[in-house]
NUZAZA-351679 format. One record per residue (C-alpha): residue in three letters; x, y, z; chain; residue number from 1. Coordinates in steps of 0.5 Angstrom, whole numbers, plus 500, padded with zeros to 3 digits. Each point is the difference from the previous one (the first is absolute). Layout:
# residues N
PT; Ala; X; Y; Z; A; NUM
...
***
This chain:
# residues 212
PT; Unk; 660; 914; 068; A; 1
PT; Unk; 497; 496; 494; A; 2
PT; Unk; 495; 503; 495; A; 3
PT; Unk; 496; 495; 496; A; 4
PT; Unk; 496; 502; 493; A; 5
PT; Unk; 495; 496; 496; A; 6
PT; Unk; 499; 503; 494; A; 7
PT; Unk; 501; 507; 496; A; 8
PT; Unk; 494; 503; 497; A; 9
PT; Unk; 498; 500; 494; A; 10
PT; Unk; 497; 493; 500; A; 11
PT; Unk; 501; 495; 495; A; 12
PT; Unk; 496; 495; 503; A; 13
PT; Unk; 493; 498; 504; A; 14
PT; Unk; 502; 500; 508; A; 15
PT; Unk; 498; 495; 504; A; 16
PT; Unk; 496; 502; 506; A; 17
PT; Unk; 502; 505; 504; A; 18
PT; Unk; 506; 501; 497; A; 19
PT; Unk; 499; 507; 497; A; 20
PT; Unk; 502; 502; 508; A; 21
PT; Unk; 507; 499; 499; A; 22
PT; Unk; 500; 503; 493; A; 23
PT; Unk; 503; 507; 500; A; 24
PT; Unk; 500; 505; 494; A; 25
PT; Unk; 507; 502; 498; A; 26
PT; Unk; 500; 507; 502; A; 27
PT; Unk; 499; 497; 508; A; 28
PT; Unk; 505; 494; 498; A; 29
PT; Unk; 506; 505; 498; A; 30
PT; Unk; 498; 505; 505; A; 31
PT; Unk; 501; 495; 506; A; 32
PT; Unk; 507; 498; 496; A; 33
PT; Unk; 501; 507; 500; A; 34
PT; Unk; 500; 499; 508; A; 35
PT; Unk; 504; 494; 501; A; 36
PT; Unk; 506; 503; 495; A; 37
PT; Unk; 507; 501; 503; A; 38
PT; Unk; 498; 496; 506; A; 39
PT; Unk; 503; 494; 502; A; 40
PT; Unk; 495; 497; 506; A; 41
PT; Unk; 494; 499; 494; A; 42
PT; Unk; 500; 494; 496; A; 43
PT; Unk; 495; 498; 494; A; 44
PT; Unk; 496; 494; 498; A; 45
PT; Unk; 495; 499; 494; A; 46
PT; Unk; 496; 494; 500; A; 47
PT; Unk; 496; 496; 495; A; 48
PT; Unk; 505; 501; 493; A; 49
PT; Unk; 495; 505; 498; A; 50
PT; Unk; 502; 503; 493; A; 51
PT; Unk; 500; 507; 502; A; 52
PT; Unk; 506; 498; 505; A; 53
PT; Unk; 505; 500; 493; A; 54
PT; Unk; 495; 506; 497; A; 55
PT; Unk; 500; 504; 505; A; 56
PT; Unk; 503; 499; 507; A; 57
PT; Unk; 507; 498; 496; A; 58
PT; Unk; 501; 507; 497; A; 59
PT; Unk; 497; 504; 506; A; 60
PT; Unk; 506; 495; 504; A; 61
PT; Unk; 505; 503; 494; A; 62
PT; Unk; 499; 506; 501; A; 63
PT; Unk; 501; 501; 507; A; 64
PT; Unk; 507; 494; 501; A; 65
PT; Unk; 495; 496; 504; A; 66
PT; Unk; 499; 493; 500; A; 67
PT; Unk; 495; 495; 502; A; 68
PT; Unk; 498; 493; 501; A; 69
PT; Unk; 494; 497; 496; A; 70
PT; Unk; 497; 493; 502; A; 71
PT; Unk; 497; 496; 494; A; 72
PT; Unk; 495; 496; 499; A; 73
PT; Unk; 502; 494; 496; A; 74
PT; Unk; 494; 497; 497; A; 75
PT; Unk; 498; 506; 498; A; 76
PT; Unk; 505; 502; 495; A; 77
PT; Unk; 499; 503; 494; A; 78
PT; Unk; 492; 501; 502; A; 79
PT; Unk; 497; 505; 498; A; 80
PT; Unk; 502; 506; 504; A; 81
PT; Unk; 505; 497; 503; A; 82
PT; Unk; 508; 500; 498; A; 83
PT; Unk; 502; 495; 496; A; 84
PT; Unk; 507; 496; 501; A; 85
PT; Unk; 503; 505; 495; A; 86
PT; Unk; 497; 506; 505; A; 87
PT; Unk; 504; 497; 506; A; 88
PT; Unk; 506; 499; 498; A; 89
PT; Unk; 499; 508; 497; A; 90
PT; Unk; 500; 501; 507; A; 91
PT; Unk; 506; 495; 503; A; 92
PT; Unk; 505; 504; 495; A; 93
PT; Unk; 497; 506; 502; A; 94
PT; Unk; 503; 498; 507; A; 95
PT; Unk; 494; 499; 504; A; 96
PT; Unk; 499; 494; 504; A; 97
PT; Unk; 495; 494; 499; A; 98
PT; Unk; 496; 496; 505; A; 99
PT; Unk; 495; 495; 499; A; 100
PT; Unk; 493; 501; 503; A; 101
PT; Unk; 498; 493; 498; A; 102
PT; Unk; 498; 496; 494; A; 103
PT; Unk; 492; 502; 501; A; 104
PT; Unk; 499; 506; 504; A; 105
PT; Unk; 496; 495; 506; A; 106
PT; Unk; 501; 501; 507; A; 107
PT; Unk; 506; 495; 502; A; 108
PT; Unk; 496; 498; 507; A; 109
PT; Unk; 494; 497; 497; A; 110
PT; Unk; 505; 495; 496; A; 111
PT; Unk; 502; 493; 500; A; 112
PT; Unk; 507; 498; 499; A; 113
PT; Unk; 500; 499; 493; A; 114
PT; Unk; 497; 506; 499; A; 115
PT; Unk; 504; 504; 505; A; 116
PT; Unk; 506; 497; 496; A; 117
PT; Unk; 498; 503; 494; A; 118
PT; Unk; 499; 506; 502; A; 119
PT; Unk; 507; 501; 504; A; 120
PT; Unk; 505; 495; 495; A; 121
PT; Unk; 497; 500; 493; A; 122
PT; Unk; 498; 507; 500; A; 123
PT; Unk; 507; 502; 502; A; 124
PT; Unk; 502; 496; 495; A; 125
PT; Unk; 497; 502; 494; A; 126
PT; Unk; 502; 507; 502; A; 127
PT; Unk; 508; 499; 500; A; 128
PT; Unk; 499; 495; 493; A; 129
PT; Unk; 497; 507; 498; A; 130
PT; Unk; 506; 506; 504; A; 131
PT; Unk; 506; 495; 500; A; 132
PT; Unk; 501; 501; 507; A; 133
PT; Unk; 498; 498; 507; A; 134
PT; Unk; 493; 502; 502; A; 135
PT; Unk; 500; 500; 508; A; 136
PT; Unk; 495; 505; 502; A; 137
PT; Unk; 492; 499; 501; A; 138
PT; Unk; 494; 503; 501; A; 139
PT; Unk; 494; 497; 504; A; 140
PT; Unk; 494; 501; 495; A; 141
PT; Unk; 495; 503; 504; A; 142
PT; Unk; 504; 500; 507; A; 143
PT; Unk; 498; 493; 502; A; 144
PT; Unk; 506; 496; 502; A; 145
PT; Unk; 501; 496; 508; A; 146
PT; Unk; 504; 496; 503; A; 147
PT; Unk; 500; 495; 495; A; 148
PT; Unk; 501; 505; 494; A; 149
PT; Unk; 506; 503; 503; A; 150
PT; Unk; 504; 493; 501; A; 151
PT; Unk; 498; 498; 493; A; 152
PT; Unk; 503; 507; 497; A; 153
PT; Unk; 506; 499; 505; A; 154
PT; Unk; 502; 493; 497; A; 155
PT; Unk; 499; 503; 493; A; 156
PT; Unk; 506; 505; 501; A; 157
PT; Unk; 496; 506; 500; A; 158
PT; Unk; 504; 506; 503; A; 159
PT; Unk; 494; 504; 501; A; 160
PT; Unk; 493; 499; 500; A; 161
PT; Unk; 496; 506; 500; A; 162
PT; Unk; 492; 501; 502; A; 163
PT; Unk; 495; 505; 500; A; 164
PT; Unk; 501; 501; 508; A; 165
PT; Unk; 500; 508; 501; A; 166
PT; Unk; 506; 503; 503; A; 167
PT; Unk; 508; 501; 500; A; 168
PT; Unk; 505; 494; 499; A; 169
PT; Unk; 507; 500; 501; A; 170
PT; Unk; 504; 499; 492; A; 171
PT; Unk; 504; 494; 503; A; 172
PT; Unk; 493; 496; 503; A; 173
PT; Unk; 497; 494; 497; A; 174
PT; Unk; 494; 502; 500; A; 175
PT; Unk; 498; 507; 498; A; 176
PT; Unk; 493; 503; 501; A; 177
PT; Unk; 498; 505; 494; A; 178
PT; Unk; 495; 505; 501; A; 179
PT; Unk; 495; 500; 493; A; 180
PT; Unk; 499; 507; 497; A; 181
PT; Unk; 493; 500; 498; A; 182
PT; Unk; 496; 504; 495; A; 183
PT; Unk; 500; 507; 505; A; 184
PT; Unk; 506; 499; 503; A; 185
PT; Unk; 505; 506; 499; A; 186
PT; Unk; 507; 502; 504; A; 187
PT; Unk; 496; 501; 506; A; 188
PT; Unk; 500; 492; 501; A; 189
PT; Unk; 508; 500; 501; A; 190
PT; Unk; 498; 504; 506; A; 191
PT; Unk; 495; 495; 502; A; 192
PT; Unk; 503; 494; 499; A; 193
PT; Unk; 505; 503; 506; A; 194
PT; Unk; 495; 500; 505; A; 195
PT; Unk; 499; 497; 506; A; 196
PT; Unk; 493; 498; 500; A; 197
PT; Unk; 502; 497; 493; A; 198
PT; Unk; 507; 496; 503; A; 199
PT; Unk; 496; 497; 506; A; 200
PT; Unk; 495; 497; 495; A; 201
PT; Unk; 505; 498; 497; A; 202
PT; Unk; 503; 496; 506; A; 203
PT; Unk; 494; 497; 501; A; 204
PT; Unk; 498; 498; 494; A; 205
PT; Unk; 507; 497; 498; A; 206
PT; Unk; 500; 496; 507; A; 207
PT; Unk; 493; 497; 498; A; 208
PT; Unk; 501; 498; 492; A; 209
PT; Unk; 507; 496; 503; A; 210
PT; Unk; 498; 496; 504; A; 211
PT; Unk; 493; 497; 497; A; 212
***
Protein backbone atom coordinates (compact mmCIF):
# COMPACT_ATOMS: atom_id res chain seq x y z
CA UNK A 1 0.00 0.00 0.00
CA UNK A 2 1.18 3.42 -1.01
CA UNK A 3 0.54 6.68 1.09
CA UNK A 4 1.00 9.79 -1.15
CA UNK A 5 1.49 13.31 0.92
CA UNK A 6 1.45 16.91 -0.77
CA UNK A 7 2.18 19.29 1.53
CA UNK A 8 2.69 19.89 5.19
CA UNK A 9 1.08 22.79 7.07
CA UNK A 10 1.90 25.45 7.60
CA UNK A 11 1.94 27.16 4.26
CA UNK A 12 4.67 28.87 2.84
CA UNK A 13 3.15 29.70 -0.45
CA UNK A 14 -0.39 30.53 -2.39
CA UNK A 15 -1.91 27.00 -3.28
CA UNK A 16 -3.02 26.50 -6.84
CA UNK A 17 -6.84 25.53 -7.17
CA UNK A 18 -8.11 22.80 -5.27
CA UNK A 19 -4.88 22.12 -3.90
CA UNK A 20 -5.69 22.98 -0.22
CA UNK A 21 -7.55 19.40 -0.28
CA UNK A 22 -4.32 17.46 -0.22
CA UNK A 23 -2.58 19.74 2.36
CA UNK A 24 -2.75 18.20 5.75
CA UNK A 25 -2.06 19.92 9.01
CA UNK A 26 1.30 18.30 11.13
CA UNK A 27 -0.44 16.87 13.68
CA UNK A 28 -2.68 14.62 11.27
CA UNK A 29 0.50 14.23 9.22
CA UNK A 30 2.31 12.45 12.08
CA UNK A 31 -0.73 10.87 13.42
CA UNK A 32 -0.91 8.81 10.14
CA UNK A 33 3.14 8.00 10.66
CA UNK A 34 2.19 6.93 13.80
CA UNK A 35 -0.20 4.14 12.15
CA UNK A 36 2.35 3.10 9.44
CA UNK A 37 5.40 3.01 11.99
CA UNK A 38 6.82 -0.67 12.05
CA UNK A 39 4.89 -1.93 9.38
CA UNK A 40 6.29 -3.30 6.25
CA UNK A 41 3.25 -3.48 3.82
CA UNK A 42 2.90 0.45 4.02
CA UNK A 43 5.20 2.78 1.68
CA UNK A 44 5.31 6.46 1.48
CA UNK A 45 5.52 9.08 -1.36
CA UNK A 46 5.58 12.94 -1.32
CA UNK A 47 4.68 14.90 -4.40
CA UNK A 48 5.57 18.25 -5.69
CA UNK A 49 8.92 19.12 -3.71
CA UNK A 50 7.42 21.28 -1.39
CA UNK A 51 9.32 22.85 1.27
CA UNK A 52 7.84 21.48 4.30
CA UNK A 53 9.22 18.08 2.67
CA UNK A 54 12.84 19.07 4.32
CA UNK A 55 11.21 21.45 7.05
CA UNK A 56 8.69 18.92 8.39
CA UNK A 57 8.40 15.56 6.76
CA UNK A 58 12.31 14.70 7.00
CA UNK A 59 12.51 15.36 10.68
CA UNK A 60 9.18 13.62 11.67
CA UNK A 61 10.44 10.50 9.12
CA UNK A 62 13.96 10.60 11.44
CA UNK A 63 12.34 10.31 14.26
CA UNK A 64 10.29 7.12 13.83
CA UNK A 65 13.46 5.13 11.30
CA UNK A 66 11.19 5.67 8.59
CA UNK A 67 12.04 6.20 5.01
CA UNK A 68 10.28 7.89 1.97
CA UNK A 69 10.10 8.45 -1.56
CA UNK A 70 9.72 12.30 -2.83
CA UNK A 71 8.81 13.07 -6.33
CA UNK A 72 10.39 16.34 -7.45
CA UNK A 73 9.37 18.59 -9.57
CA UNK A 74 12.21 20.11 -11.81
CA UNK A 75 11.57 23.38 -13.19
CA UNK A 76 10.17 24.28 -10.07
CA UNK A 77 13.26 24.21 -7.93
CA UNK A 78 14.34 26.71 -5.83
CA UNK A 79 10.69 28.52 -6.20
CA UNK A 80 9.19 29.75 -3.45
CA UNK A 81 8.05 27.52 -1.12
CA UNK A 82 9.41 24.80 -2.88
CA UNK A 83 13.16 22.77 -2.08
CA UNK A 84 15.83 23.98 -3.60
CA UNK A 85 18.51 21.69 -5.07
CA UNK A 86 20.32 21.94 -1.71
CA UNK A 87 17.09 20.73 -0.18
CA UNK A 88 16.94 17.70 -2.16
CA UNK A 89 20.17 16.44 -1.83
CA UNK A 90 19.33 17.08 2.39
CA UNK A 91 16.97 14.42 1.53
CA UNK A 92 18.95 11.80 -0.83
CA UNK A 93 21.89 11.58 1.97
CA UNK A 94 19.42 11.66 4.49
CA UNK A 95 18.74 8.07 2.80
CA UNK A 96 15.18 8.75 1.01
CA UNK A 97 14.60 7.88 -2.19
CA UNK A 98 14.05 10.72 -5.12
CA UNK A 99 11.59 10.47 -7.99
CA UNK A 100 10.73 12.59 -10.77
CA UNK A 101 7.21 14.06 -11.15
CA UNK A 102 8.15 15.88 -14.33
CA UNK A 103 9.65 19.17 -15.34
CA UNK A 104 6.15 21.27 -15.33
CA UNK A 105 3.68 19.44 -13.02
CA UNK A 106 1.24 19.14 -16.31
CA UNK A 107 -0.56 15.94 -17.18
CA UNK A 108 1.55 13.68 -19.25
CA UNK A 109 -1.60 12.57 -21.47
CA UNK A 110 -2.41 15.94 -23.02
CA UNK A 111 1.56 16.16 -24.21
CA UNK A 112 2.88 16.04 -27.76
CA UNK A 113 6.26 14.02 -28.08
CA UNK A 114 8.63 16.72 -27.32
CA UNK A 115 6.61 17.76 -24.43
CA UNK A 116 6.46 14.31 -23.07
CA UNK A 117 10.21 13.71 -23.76
CA UNK A 118 10.85 16.80 -21.47
CA UNK A 119 8.96 15.66 -18.67
CA UNK A 120 10.31 11.94 -18.45
CA UNK A 121 14.14 12.74 -19.79
CA UNK A 122 14.92 16.00 -19.07
CA UNK A 123 13.26 16.02 -15.83
CA UNK A 124 15.19 13.17 -14.78
CA UNK A 125 18.19 14.45 -15.69
CA UNK A 126 18.07 17.54 -14.03
CA UNK A 127 17.64 15.61 -10.70
CA UNK A 128 20.32 13.11 -11.11
CA UNK A 129 23.01 16.00 -12.06
CA UNK A 130 21.59 17.49 -8.42
CA UNK A 131 21.60 13.43 -6.25
CA UNK A 132 24.64 11.94 -8.11
CA UNK A 133 22.68 8.87 -8.86
CA UNK A 134 19.98 7.44 -10.86
CA UNK A 135 16.52 8.42 -10.69
CA UNK A 136 14.38 5.67 -11.74
CA UNK A 137 11.21 6.33 -10.17
CA UNK A 138 7.98 8.27 -11.57
CA UNK A 139 4.98 9.95 -10.22
CA UNK A 140 2.04 10.50 -12.76
CA UNK A 141 0.96 14.36 -12.25
CA UNK A 142 -2.74 14.39 -11.50
CA UNK A 143 -2.77 10.45 -12.45
CA UNK A 144 -3.16 10.93 -15.97
CA UNK A 145 -1.20 8.48 -17.75
CA UNK A 146 -2.51 5.86 -20.95
CA UNK A 147 -1.17 3.35 -23.10
CA UNK A 148 0.91 5.72 -24.82
CA UNK A 149 2.64 7.23 -21.48
CA UNK A 150 3.27 3.80 -20.02
CA UNK A 151 5.35 2.51 -23.20
CA UNK A 152 7.22 5.95 -23.02
CA UNK A 153 7.99 5.45 -19.22
CA UNK A 154 9.02 1.85 -20.13
CA UNK A 155 11.39 2.98 -22.81
CA UNK A 156 13.00 5.40 -20.53
CA UNK A 157 14.11 2.82 -17.90
CA UNK A 158 11.84 3.85 -15.11
CA UNK A 159 11.52 0.91 -12.46
CA UNK A 160 8.26 1.94 -11.03
CA UNK A 161 5.59 4.48 -12.03
CA UNK A 162 3.36 5.23 -9.65
CA UNK A 163 -0.40 7.07 -10.20
CA UNK A 164 -3.16 8.46 -8.14
CA UNK A 165 -5.10 5.18 -8.71
CA UNK A 166 -6.35 4.19 -5.02
CA UNK A 167 -5.66 0.61 -3.46
CA UNK A 168 -2.84 -1.83 -2.90
CA UNK A 169 0.25 -2.67 -4.84
CA UNK A 170 2.53 -5.34 -4.76
CA UNK A 171 6.66 -3.73 -3.55
CA UNK A 172 7.58 -5.66 -6.78
CA UNK A 173 4.87 -3.94 -9.57
CA UNK A 174 5.90 -1.42 -12.08
CA UNK A 175 3.09 0.22 -11.59
CA UNK A 176 2.34 1.11 -7.98
CA UNK A 177 -1.33 2.69 -7.33
CA UNK A 178 -1.22 5.34 -4.26
CA UNK A 179 -3.91 6.44 -2.12
CA UNK A 180 -3.89 10.49 -1.64
CA UNK A 181 -4.14 11.53 2.15
CA UNK A 182 -6.48 14.38 2.08
CA UNK A 183 -6.65 17.10 4.32
CA UNK A 184 -9.42 15.08 6.92
CA UNK A 185 -7.94 12.05 6.58
CA UNK A 186 -6.72 10.11 9.79
CA UNK A 187 -5.39 6.08 10.81
CA UNK A 188 -8.88 5.24 9.76
CA UNK A 189 -7.88 5.57 5.77
CA UNK A 190 -5.49 2.34 6.34
CA UNK A 191 -8.30 0.54 7.05
CA UNK A 192 -10.44 1.99 4.20
CA UNK A 193 -7.94 1.77 1.73
CA UNK A 194 -8.16 -2.31 2.39
CA UNK A 195 -11.72 -2.39 1.45
CA UNK A 196 -13.36 -4.52 -1.19
CA UNK A 197 -15.63 -1.50 -2.73
CA UNK A 198 -12.30 0.65 -2.89
CA UNK A 199 -10.13 -2.58 -4.66
CA UNK A 200 -12.96 -3.53 -7.26
CA UNK A 201 -12.90 0.21 -8.24
CA UNK A 202 -9.67 -0.01 -8.34
CA UNK A 203 -9.81 -3.03 -10.84
CA UNK A 204 -12.21 -1.12 -13.11
CA UNK A 205 -10.54 2.18 -12.95
CA UNK A 206 -6.99 0.74 -13.66
CA UNK A 207 -8.38 -1.52 -16.80
CA UNK A 208 -9.83 1.64 -18.41
CA UNK A 209 -6.90 4.10 -17.88
CA UNK A 210 -4.38 1.24 -19.49
CA UNK A 211 -5.97 0.61 -22.53
CA UNK A 212 -7.14 4.36 -23.97
Amino acid sequence: MNLTFHGIEPRERPLENGEADVWVSRERFESLLDAVAGRDDVRITFDDGNASDLEVVLPALRRRGLTGTFFVVADRLGAPGFLDAAGVRELATAGMTIGSHGMRHRPWRQLDDASLHEELVEARAVLERIVGRPVAQAACPFGAYDRRVLRALRRGGYSHVYTSDRGTAAAASWIQARNTVRWEDDAELLRQILGSKVMLRRRVKLAAKRWR
